[in-house]
N, CA and C of each residue as an Amber inpcrd file, in Angstrom:
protein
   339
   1.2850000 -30.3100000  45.2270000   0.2840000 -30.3560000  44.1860000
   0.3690000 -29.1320000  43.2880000   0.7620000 -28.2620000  44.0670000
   0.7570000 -26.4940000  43.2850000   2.2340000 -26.9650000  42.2470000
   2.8620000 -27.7370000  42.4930000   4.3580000 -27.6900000  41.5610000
   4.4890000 -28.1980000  40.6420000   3.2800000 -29.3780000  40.5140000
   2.9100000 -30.4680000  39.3850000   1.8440000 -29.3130000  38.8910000
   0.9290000 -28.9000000  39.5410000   0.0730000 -27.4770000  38.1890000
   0.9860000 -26.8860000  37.5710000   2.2110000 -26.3680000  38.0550000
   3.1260000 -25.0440000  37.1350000   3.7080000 -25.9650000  36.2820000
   3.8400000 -27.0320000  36.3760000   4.9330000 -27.8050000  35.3070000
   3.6790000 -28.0750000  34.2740000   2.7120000 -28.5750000  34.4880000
   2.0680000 -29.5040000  33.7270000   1.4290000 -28.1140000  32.6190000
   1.2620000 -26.7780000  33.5510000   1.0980000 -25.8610000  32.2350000
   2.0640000 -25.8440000  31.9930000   3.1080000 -25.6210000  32.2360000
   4.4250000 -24.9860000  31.2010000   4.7260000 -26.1130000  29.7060000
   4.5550000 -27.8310000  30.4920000   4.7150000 -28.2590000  29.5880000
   3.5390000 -28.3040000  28.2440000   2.0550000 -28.1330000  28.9230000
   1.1770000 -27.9880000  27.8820000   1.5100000 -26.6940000  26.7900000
   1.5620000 -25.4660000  27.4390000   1.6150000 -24.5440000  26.9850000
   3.1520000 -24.2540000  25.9190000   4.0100000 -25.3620000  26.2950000
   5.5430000 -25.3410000  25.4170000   5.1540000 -26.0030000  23.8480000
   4.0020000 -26.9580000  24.4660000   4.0740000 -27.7240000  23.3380000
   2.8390000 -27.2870000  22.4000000   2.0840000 -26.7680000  22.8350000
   0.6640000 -25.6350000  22.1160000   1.3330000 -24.2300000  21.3470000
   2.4100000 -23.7520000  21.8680000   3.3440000 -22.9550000  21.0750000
   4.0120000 -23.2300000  20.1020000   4.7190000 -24.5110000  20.4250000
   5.1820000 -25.0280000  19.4360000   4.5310000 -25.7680000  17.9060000
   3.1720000 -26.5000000  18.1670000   2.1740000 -27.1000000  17.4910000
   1.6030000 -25.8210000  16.7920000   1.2480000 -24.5260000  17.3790000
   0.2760000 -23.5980000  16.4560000   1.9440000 -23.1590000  15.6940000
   3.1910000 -22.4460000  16.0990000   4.2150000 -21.6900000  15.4750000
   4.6670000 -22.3860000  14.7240000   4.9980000 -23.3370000  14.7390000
   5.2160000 -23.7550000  13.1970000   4.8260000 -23.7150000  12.1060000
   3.6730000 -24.6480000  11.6760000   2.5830000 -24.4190000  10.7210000
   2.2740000 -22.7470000  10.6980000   2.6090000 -21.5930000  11.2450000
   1.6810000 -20.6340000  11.2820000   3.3840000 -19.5290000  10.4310000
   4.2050000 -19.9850000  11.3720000   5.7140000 -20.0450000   9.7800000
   5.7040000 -20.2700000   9.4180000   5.4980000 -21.5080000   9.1020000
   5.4280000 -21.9440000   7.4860000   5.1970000 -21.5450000   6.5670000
   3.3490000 -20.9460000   6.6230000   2.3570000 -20.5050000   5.9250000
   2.2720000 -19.1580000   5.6330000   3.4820000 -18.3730000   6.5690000
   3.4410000 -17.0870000   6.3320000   4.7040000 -17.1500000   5.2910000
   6.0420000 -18.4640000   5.5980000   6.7990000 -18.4220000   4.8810000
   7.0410000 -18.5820000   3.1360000   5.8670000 -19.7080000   2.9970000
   5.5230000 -20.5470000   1.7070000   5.5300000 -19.4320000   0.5480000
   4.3410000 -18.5950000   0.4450000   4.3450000 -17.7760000  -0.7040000
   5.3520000 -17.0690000  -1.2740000   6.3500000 -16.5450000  -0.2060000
   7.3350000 -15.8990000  -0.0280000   8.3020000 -16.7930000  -1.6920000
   8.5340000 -18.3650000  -0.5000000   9.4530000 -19.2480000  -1.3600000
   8.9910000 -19.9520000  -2.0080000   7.4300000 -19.7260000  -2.8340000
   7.2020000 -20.4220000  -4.2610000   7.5620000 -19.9820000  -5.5490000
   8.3540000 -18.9280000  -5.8280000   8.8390000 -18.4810000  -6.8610000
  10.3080000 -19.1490000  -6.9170000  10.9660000 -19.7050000  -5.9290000
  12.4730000 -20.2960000  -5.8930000  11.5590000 -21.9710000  -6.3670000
  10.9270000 -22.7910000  -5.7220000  10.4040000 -23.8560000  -5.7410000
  10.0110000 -24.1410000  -7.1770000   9.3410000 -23.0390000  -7.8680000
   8.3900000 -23.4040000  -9.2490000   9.3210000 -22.7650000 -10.2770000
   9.6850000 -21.9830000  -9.8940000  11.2420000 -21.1870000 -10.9430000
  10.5340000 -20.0970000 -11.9970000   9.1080000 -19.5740000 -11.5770000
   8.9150000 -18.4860000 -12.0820000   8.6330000 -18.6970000 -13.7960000
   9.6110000 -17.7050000 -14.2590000   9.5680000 -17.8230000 -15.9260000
  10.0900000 -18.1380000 -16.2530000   9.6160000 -19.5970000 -17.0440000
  10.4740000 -20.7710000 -17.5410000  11.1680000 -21.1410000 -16.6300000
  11.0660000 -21.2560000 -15.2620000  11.9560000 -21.8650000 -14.4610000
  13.7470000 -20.8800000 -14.3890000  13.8550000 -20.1730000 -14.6580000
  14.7440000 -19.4810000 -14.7220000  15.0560000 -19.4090000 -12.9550000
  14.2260000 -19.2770000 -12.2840000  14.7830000 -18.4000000 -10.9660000
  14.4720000 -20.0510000  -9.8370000  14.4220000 -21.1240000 -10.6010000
  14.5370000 -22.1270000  -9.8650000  15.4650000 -22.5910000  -8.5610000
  15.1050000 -22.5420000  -7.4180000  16.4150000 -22.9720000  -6.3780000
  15.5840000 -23.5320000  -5.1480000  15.8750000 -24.7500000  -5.3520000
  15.3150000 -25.7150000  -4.2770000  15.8950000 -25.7540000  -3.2910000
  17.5450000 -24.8140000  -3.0370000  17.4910000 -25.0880000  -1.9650000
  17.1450000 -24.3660000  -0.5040000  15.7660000 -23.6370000  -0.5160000
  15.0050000 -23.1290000   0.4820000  13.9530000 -24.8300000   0.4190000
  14.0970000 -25.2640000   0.3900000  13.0240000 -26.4590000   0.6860000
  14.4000000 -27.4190000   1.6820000  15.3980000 -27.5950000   1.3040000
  16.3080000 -28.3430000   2.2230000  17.2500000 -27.2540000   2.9890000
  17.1890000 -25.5730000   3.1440000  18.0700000 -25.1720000   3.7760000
  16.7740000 -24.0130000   4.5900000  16.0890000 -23.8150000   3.7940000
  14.8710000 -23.3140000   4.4340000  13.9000000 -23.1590000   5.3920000
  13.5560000 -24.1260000   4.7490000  11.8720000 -24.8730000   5.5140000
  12.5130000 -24.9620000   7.0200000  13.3830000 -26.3770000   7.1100000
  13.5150000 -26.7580000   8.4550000  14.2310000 -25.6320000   9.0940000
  14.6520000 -24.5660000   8.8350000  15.2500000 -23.4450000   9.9250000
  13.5280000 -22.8860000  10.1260000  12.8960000 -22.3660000   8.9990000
  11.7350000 -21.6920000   9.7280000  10.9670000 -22.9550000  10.6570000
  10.6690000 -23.8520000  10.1810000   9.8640000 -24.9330000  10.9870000
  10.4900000 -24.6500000  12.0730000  11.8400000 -24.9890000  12.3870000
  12.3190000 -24.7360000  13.8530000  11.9800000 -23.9400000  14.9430000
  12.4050000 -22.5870000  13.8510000  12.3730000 -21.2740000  14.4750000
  10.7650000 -21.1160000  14.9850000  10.1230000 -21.2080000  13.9910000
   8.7630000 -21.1700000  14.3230000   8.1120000 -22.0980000  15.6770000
   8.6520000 -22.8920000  15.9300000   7.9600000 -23.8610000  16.8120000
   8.7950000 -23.6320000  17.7810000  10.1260000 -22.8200000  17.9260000
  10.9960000 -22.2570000  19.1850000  10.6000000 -21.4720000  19.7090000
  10.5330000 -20.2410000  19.0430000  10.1200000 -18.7230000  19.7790000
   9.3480000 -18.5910000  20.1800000   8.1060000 -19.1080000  19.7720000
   6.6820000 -19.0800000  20.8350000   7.0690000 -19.5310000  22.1950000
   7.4090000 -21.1850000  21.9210000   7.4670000 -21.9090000  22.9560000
   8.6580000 -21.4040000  24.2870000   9.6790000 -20.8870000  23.4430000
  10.6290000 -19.9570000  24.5260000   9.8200000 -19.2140000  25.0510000
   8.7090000 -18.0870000  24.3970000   8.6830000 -16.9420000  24.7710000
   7.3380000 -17.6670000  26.0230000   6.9070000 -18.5310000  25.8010000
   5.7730000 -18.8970000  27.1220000   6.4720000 -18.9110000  28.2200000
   7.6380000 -19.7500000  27.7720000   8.2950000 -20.3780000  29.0770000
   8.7930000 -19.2960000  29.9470000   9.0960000 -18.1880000  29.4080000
   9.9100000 -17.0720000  29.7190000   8.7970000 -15.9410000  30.2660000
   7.6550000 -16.2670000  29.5530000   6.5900000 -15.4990000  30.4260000
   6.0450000 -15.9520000  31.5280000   6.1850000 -17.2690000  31.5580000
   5.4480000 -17.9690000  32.6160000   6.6490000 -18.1810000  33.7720000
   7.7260000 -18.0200000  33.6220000   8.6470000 -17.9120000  34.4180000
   8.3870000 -16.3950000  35.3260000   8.2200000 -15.5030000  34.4160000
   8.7110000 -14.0870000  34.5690000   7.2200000 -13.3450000  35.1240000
   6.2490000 -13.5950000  34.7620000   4.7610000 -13.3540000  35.0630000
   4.2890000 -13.9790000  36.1750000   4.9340000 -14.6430000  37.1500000
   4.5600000 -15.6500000  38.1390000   3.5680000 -16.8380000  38.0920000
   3.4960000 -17.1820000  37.0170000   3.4880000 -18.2430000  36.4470000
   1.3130000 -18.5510000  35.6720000   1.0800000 -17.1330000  35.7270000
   0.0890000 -16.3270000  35.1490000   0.2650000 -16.9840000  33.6420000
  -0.7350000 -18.2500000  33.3150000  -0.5550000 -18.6800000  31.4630000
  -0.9910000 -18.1510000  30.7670000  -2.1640000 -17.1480000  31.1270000
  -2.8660000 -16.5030000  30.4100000  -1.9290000 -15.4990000  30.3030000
  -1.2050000 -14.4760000  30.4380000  -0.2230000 -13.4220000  30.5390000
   0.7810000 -14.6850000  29.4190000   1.9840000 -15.8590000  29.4140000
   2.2960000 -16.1090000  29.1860000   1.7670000 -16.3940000  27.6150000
   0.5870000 -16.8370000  27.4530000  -0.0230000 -17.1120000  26.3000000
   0.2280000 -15.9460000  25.5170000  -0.0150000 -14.6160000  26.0750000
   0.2490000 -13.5020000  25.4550000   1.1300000 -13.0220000  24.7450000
   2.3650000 -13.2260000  25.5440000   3.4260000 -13.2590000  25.5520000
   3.7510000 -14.6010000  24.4730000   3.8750000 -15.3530000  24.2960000
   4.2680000 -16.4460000  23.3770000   3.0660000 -15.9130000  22.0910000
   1.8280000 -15.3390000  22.0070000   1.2980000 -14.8710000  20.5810000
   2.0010000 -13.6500000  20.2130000   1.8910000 -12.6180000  20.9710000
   3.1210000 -11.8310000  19.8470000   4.2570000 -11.8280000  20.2950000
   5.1520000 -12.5350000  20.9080000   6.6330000 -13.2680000  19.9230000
   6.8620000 -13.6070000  18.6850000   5.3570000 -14.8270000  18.3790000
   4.5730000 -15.5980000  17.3940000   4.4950000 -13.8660000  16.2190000
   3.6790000 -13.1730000  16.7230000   3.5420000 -12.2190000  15.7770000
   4.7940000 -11.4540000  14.7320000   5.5740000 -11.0670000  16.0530000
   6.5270000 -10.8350000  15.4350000   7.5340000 -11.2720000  14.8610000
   7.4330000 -13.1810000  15.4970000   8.9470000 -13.6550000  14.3400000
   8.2190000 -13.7560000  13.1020000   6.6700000 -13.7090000  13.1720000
   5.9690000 -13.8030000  11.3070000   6.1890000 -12.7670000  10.6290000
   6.2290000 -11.3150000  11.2590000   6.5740000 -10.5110000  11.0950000
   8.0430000  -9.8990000  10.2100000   8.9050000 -10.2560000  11.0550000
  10.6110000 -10.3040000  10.8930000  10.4840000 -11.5150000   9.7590000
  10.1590000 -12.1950000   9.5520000  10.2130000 -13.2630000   8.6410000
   9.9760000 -13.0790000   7.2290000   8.8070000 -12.5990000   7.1120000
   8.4840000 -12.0420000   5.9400000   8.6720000 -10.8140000   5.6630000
   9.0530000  -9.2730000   6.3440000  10.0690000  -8.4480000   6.0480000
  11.1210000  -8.7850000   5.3600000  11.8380000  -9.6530000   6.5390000
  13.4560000  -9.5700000   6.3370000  13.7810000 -10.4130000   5.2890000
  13.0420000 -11.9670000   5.1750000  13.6680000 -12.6610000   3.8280000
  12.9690000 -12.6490000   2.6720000  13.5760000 -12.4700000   1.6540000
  13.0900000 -12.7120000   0.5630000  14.2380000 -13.4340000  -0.2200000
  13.7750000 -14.6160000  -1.2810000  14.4610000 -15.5500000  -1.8830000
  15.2400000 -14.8460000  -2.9270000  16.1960000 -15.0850000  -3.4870000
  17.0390000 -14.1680000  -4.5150000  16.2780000 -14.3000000  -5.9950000
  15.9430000 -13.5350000  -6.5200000  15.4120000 -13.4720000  -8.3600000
  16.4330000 -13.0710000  -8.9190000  17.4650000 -13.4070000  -9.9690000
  18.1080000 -12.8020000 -10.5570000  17.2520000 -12.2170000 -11.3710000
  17.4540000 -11.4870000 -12.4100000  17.0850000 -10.7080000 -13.5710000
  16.4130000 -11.3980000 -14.3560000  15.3380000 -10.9430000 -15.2940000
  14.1580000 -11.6010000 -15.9740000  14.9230000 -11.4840000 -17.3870000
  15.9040000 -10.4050000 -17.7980000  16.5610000 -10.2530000 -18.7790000
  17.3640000  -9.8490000 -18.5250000  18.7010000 -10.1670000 -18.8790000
  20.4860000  -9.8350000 -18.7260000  20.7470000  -9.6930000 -20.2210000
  20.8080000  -8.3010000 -20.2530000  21.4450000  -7.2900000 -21.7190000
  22.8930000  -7.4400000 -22.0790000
């Protein structure tokens, strides 16, 4: 009975990581890539392709790393979800983190002399 509890959190808790990290990349990602989407001034800096090369890597990523990082806490924590939960929110923190640091969409120049 104790082996069906550890699974049945791991699987709740894989898929509650995954359901909040996505949407929660996304939303940290979006503002970032509405200047490629809307193209800025006059559309000049237009490039759609962060909507087909983009999105679905962060969607991914986002709904992975939490859900790894539970599994990996709840593995590693003796199977403690509350410790694991922890562990899968700042993972969560920090791939939002690294995300919006590290990428930013390319602007060429507003004027080329």
């Amino acid at each position: 009975m104790d082996d069906v509890d550890h699974r049945t959190r791991g699987c709740a808790g894989c898929l509650a990581a995954g359901v909040v990290g996505a949407p929660a990349a996304l939303l940290a990602w979006a503002p970032n890539a509405r200047v490629s989407v809307t193209g800025g001034f006059e559309q000049q800096h237009r490039d759609l392709s962060v909507l087909f090369v983009d999105l679905p890597l962060v969607a991914f990523g986002g709904a992975l790393v939490p859900a790894l990082a539970w599994l990996l806490g709840l593995r590693l924590l003796g199977g403690r979800a509350w410790a694991a939960a922890l562990v899968a929110v700042a993972a969560l923190g920090l791939g939002v983190w690294g995300l919006t640091s590290w990428w930013t969409p390319y602007e060429r120049p507003e004027f080329v002399g």
